[in-house]
C-alpha positions as a printed Julia matrix, in Angstrom:
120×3 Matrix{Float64}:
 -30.07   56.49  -37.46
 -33.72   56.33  -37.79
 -36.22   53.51  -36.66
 -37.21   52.82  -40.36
 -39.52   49.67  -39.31
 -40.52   51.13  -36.14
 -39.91   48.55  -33.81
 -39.27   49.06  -30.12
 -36.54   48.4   -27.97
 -37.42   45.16  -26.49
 -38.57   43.77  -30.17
 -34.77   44.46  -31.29
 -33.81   42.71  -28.19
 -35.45   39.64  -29.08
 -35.02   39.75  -32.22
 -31.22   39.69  -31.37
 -31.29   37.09  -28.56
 -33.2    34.74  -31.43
 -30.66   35.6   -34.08
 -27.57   34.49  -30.9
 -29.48   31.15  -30.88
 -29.83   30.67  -34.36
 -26.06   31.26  -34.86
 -25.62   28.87  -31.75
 -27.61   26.41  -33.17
 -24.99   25.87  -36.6
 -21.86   24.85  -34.33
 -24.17   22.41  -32.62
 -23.29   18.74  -33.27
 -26.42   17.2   -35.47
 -28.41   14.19  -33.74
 -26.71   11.32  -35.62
 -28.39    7.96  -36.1
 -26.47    5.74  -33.8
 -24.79    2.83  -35.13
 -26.01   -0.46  -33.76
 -22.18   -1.97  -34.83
 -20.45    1.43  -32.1
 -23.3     0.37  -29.28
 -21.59   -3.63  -29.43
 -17.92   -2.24  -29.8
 -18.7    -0.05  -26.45
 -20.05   -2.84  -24.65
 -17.2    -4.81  -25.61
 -14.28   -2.12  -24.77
 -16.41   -1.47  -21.36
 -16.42   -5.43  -20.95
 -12.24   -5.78  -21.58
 -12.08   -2.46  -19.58
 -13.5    -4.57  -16.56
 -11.68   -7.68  -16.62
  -8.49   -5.36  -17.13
  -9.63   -3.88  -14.12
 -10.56   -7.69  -12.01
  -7.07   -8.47  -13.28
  -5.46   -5.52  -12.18
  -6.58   -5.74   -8.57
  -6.29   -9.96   -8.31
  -3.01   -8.96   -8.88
  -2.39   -6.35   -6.61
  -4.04   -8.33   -4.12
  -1.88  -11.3    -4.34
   1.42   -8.99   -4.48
  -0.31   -7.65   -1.21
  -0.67  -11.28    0.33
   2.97  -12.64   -0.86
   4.26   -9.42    0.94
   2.35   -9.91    3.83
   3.32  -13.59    3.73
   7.35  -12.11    3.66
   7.04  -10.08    6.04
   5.37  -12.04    8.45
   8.38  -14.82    7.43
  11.05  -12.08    8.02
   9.38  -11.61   11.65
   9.42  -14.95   12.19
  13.33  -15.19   11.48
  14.03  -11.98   13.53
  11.94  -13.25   16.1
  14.07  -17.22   16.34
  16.8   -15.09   15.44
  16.9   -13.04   18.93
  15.84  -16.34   20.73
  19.08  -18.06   19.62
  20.88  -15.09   20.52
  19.24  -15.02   24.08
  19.59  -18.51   24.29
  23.14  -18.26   23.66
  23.62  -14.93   26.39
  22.01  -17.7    28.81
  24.41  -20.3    28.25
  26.78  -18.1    28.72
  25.51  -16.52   31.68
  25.26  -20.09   32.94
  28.4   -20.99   32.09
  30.72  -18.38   33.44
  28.43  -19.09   36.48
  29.11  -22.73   36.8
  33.04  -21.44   36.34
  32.77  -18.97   39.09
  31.13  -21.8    41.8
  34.13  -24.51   40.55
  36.45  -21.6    41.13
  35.08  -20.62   44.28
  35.06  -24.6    45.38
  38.79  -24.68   43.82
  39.71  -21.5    46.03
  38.14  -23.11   48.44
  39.8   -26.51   48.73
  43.24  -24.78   48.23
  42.61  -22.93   51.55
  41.34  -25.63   53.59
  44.6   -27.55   51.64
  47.05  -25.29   52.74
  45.56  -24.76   56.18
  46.14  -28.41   56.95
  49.5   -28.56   55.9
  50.42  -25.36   57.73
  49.27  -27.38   61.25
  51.2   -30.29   60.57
């Protein structure tokens, strides 16, 4: 093929990297004049966006402090829970102990009982 408008290499290369960008520049979106009515209906959707957002999170902070407030209950309950049941063991405890000195007095008596009737 011959160089009919004798250009050189690097003018072909240009002229190719300018006809790229002009071909470029059609899919481009065009500047459009912004509506004054979309810049209010932005601020607005960014406003409800917010308070969504406040609500969102007063809410997950108060599910936070009722659960907190549960469990902190439910400790509680465990916690009086295994008192009365240590309470109880100690009553117990004392009980069978009180038994075992009456027995041991009973025993006791029935000896010193039966060793005065044996010397009589």
């Amino acid at each position: 093929m011959r160089d009919l408008k004798q250009t050189g290499f690097t003018d072909r290369l240009t002229t190719q990297q300018e006809a790229k960008k002009a071909l470029l520049a059609r899919f481009k979106p065009k500047p459009a004049v912004q509506d004054p009515e979309f810049d209010r209906l932005a601020a607005k959707r960014a406003a409800e966006k917010d308070a969504l957002r406040q609500q969102h999170e007063l809410v997950k902070a108060e599910t936070k402090r009722v659960k907190a407030e549960a469990d902190g209950a439910r400790a509680d309950a465990q916690r009086e829970a295994v008192e009365a049941v240590e309470a109880e063991k100690r009553a117990a405890r004392k009980e069978r102990k009180q038994l075992t000195k009456e027995e041991q007095k009973t025993a006791r008596d029935q000896r010193y009982a039966a060793r005065k009737a044996r010397t009589r």
